[in-house]
C-alpha positions, 0 to 999 in steps of 0.5 A: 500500500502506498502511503503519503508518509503518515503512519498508522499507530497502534492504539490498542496493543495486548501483551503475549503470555511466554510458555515456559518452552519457549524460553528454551527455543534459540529462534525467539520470534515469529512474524505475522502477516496483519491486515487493517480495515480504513477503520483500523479494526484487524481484518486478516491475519496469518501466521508467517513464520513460526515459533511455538504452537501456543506462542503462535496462538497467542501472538495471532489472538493479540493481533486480532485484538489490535486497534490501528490508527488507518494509513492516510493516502490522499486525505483519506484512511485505506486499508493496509497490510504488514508483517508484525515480528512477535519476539519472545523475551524473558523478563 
Protein backbone atom coordinates (compact mmCIF):
# COMPACT_ATOMS: atom_id res chain seq x y z
CA UNK A 1 0.00 0.00 0.00
CA UNK A 2 1.36 3.30 -0.85
CA UNK A 3 1.29 5.73 1.89
CA UNK A 4 1.87 9.60 1.73
CA UNK A 5 4.10 9.43 4.98
CA UNK A 6 1.51 9.33 7.76
CA UNK A 7 1.80 6.41 9.51
CA UNK A 8 -0.64 4.19 11.33
CA UNK A 9 -0.23 3.87 15.22
CA UNK A 10 -1.38 1.29 17.49
CA UNK A 11 -3.84 2.22 19.89
CA UNK A 12 -4.54 -0.96 21.47
CA UNK A 13 -1.97 -3.50 21.90
CA UNK A 14 -2.19 -6.68 24.05
CA UNK A 15 0.58 -8.45 25.98
CA UNK A 16 1.77 -12.22 24.97
CA UNK A 17 1.93 -14.57 27.70
CA UNK A 18 5.66 -16.69 27.00
CA UNK A 19 5.18 -20.71 27.65
CA UNK A 20 7.92 -21.79 29.58
CA UNK A 21 9.14 -23.77 26.31
CA UNK A 22 9.81 -21.03 24.76
CA UNK A 23 12.24 -19.55 26.54
CA UNK A 24 14.39 -22.72 25.78
CA UNK A 25 13.85 -22.09 21.69
CA UNK A 26 17.04 -20.34 20.14
CA UNK A 27 14.59 -18.84 17.45
CA UNK A 28 12.85 -16.25 19.71
CA UNK A 29 10.45 -14.69 17.18
CA UNK A 30 7.54 -15.21 14.53
CA UNK A 31 6.16 -12.90 12.30
CA UNK A 32 2.57 -12.18 11.49
CA UNK A 33 1.16 -11.36 8.37
CA UNK A 34 -1.56 -8.45 9.68
CA UNK A 35 -4.12 -6.55 7.73
CA UNK A 36 -6.26 -3.44 8.83
CA UNK A 37 -9.69 -2.27 7.75
CA UNK A 38 -9.84 2.03 7.00
CA UNK A 39 -11.35 1.99 10.40
CA UNK A 40 -8.28 0.43 11.75
CA UNK A 41 -10.02 -2.97 13.22
CA UNK A 42 -7.86 -6.01 12.28
CA UNK A 43 -9.32 -7.73 9.10
CA UNK A 44 -6.97 -10.93 8.16
CA UNK A 45 -4.10 -12.26 9.93
CA UNK A 46 -1.84 -15.18 9.08
CA UNK A 47 0.95 -16.70 10.64
CA UNK A 48 4.11 -16.28 8.56
CA UNK A 49 6.94 -17.94 10.35
CA UNK A 50 6.52 -19.93 13.40
CA UNK A 51 7.88 -20.22 16.70
CA UNK A 52 5.98 -22.09 19.08
CA UNK A 53 2.15 -23.59 18.83
CA UNK A 54 0.99 -21.82 21.66
CA UNK A 55 3.01 -18.89 21.34
CA UNK A 56 1.72 -18.84 17.98
CA UNK A 57 -1.92 -18.99 19.02
CA UNK A 58 -1.08 -16.36 21.36
CA UNK A 59 0.52 -13.64 19.06
CA UNK A 60 -2.33 -14.20 16.20
CA UNK A 61 -5.14 -13.60 19.21
CA UNK A 62 -3.16 -10.35 20.41
CA UNK A 63 -3.09 -9.02 16.60
CA UNK A 64 -6.75 -9.99 16.19
CA UNK A 65 -7.34 -7.58 19.34
CA UNK A 66 -5.29 -5.00 17.81
CA UNK A 67 -6.82 -1.40 17.49
CA UNK A 68 -5.00 0.97 14.47
CA UNK A 69 -4.85 4.18 13.73
CA UNK A 70 -5.59 3.81 9.47
CA UNK A 71 -2.86 4.93 6.84
CA UNK A 72 -3.98 8.15 5.04
CA UNK A 73 -3.42 8.11 1.01
CA UNK A 74 -4.87 11.40 -0.33
CA UNK A 75 -6.52 12.62 2.84
CA UNK A 76 -8.47 9.74 3.33
CA UNK A 77 -7.89 6.17 5.76
CA UNK A 78 -7.15 2.97 3.25
CA UNK A 79 -6.75 -0.21 4.11
CA UNK A 80 -3.18 -1.95 4.65
CA UNK A 81 -1.44 -4.54 5.46
CA UNK A 82 2.15 -5.55 7.49
CA UNK A 83 4.33 -8.09 8.89
CA UNK A 84 4.49 -7.90 12.63
CA UNK A 85 7.60 -9.59 14.45
CA UNK A 86 6.48 -11.01 17.71
CA UNK A 87 9.83 -11.53 19.74
CA UNK A 88 9.61 -13.88 22.88
CA UNK A 89 11.64 -12.19 25.58
CA UNK A 90 12.19 -13.37 29.11
CA UNK A 91 11.55 -10.85 31.93
Amino acid sequence: MINDGTLSKIRKLVPIAMPAKVKLLDNKFNLVEVCVTEAGAVDFQTMVQPLHPSFDAAALDRVSRGVYDPLVQDGKPVPFCFLQKNVARQF
